[in-house]
C-alpha positions in Angstrom: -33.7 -35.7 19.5 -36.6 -33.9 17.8 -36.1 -30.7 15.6 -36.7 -27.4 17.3 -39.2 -25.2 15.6 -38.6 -21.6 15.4 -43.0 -20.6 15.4 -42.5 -17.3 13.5 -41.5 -18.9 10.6 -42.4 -22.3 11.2 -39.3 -24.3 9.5 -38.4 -27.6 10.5 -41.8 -28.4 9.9 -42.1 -30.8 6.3 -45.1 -31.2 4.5 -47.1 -35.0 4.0 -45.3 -36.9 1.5 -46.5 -36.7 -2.1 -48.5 -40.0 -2.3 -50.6 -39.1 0.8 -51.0 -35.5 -1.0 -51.6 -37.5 -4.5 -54.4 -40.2 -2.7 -56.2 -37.3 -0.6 -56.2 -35.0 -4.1 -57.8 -37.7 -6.1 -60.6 -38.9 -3.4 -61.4 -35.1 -2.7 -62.1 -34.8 -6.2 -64.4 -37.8 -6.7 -66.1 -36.6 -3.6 -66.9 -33.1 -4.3 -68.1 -34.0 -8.4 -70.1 -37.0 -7.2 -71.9 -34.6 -4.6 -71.9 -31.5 -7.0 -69.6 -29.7 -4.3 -71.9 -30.7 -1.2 -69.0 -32.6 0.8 -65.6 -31.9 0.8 -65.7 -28.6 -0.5 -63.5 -27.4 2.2 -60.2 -27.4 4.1 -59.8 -26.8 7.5 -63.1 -25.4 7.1 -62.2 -23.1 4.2 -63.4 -23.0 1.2 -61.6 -24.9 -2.2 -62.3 -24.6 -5.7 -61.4 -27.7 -8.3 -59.1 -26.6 -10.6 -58.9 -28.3 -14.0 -55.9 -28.0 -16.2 -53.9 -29.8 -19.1 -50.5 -31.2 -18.1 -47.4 -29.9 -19.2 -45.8 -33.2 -19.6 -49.1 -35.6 -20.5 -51.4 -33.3 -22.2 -54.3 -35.2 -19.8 -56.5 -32.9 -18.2 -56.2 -32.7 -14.4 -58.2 -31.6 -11.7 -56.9 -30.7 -8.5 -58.4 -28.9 -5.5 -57.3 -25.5 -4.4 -57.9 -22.8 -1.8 -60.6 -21.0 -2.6 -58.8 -16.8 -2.9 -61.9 -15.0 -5.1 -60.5 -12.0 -7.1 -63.4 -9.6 -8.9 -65.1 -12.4 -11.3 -62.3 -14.8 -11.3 -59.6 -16.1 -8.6 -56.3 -16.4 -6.9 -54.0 -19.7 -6.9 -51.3 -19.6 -4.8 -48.8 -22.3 -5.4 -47.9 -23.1 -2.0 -47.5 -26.7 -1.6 -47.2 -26.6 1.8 -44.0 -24.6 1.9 -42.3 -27.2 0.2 -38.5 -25.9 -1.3 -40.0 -27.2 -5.2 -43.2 -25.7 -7.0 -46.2 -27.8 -7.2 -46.9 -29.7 -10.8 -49.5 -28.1 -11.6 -47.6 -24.9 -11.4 -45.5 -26.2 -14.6 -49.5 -27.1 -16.1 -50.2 -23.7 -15.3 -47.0 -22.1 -16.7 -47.5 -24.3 -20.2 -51.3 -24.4 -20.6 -52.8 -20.9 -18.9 -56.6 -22.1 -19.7 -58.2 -23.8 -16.8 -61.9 -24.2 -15.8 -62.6 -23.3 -11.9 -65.6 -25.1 -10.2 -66.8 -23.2 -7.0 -70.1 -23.8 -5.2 -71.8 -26.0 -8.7 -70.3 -23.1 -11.1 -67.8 -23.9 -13.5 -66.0 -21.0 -14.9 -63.4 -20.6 -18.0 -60.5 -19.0 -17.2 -57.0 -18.1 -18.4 -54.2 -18.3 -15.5 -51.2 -15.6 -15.1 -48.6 -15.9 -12.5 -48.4 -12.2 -11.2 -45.6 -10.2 -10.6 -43.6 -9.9 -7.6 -45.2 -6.0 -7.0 -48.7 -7.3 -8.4 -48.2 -10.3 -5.4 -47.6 -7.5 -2.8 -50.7 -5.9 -3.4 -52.8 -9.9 -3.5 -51.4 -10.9 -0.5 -53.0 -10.0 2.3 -55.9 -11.0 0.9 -54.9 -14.7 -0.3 -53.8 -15.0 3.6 -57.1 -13.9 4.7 -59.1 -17.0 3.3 -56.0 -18.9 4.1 -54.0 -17.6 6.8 -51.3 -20.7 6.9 -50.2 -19.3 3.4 -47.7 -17.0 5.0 -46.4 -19.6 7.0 -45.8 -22.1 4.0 -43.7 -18.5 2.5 -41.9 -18.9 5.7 -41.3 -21.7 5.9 -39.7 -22.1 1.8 -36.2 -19.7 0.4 -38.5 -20.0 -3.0 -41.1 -17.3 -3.6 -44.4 -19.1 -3.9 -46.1 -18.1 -7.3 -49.1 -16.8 -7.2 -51.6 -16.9 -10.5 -54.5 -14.5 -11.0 -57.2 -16.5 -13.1 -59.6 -13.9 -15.1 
């Protein structure tokens, strides 16, 4: 018996399993550095950004890709994880360590990380779903509110 899927909020649906996320994360990342953001520089044929961040728990830096959401000079992170019911890591890295450095088309940028208020997410939104529309079904698909950081 398969699970029925209600497709206006798309639950029943699970994200990969963390190791598949984990192995992908880590050859996108040696990709994209060794071609200076040539190849794999996109997701479904959206744009990402590397993110790179010191861990809560390690203190090692990290760099993960993200959707590319531009805000003004800086950007948007929205910690989606595919809908899953738990935040990302690198949320926690976030929360602990707000200083990240954002690589986007060859440019590296400083930046300090805030996770926005719930009124201050209304207004971001509509535009983090327009670069990447399945990020309102991943908030239909969770109970939690996905966070959403504003990097300046």
């Amino acid at each position: 018996m398969t699970d029925s899927i209600d497709p206006t909020t798309d639950k029943g649906v699970a994200p990969p399993p963390r190791w598949v996320l984990k192995t992908y994360t880590r050859f996108n990342v040696f990709v994209y550095r060794l071609t200076g953001g040539r190849l794999m520089n996109t997701l479904a044929g959206l744009p990402i950004v590397l993110v790179k961040m010191k861990g809560a728990k390690s203190g090692k830096m990290k760099t993960i890709p993200l959707m590319y959401v531009p805000h003004e000079k800086g950007v948007v992170l929205v910690a989606s994880q595919g809908g899953a019911p738990k935040h990302p890591v690198w949320y926690h890295n976030l929360v602990k360590n707000p200083q990240v450095e954002v690589t986007q088309g060859g440019k590296r940028k400083a930046l300090t990380a805030r996770r926005v208020s719930d009124e201050e997410k209304a207004e971001l939104w509509p535009t983090c779903v327009k670069y990447y529309p399945p990020f309102q079904q991943y908030q239909n698909r969770t109970e939690r509110n996905i966070p959403v950081f504003l990097c300046e």
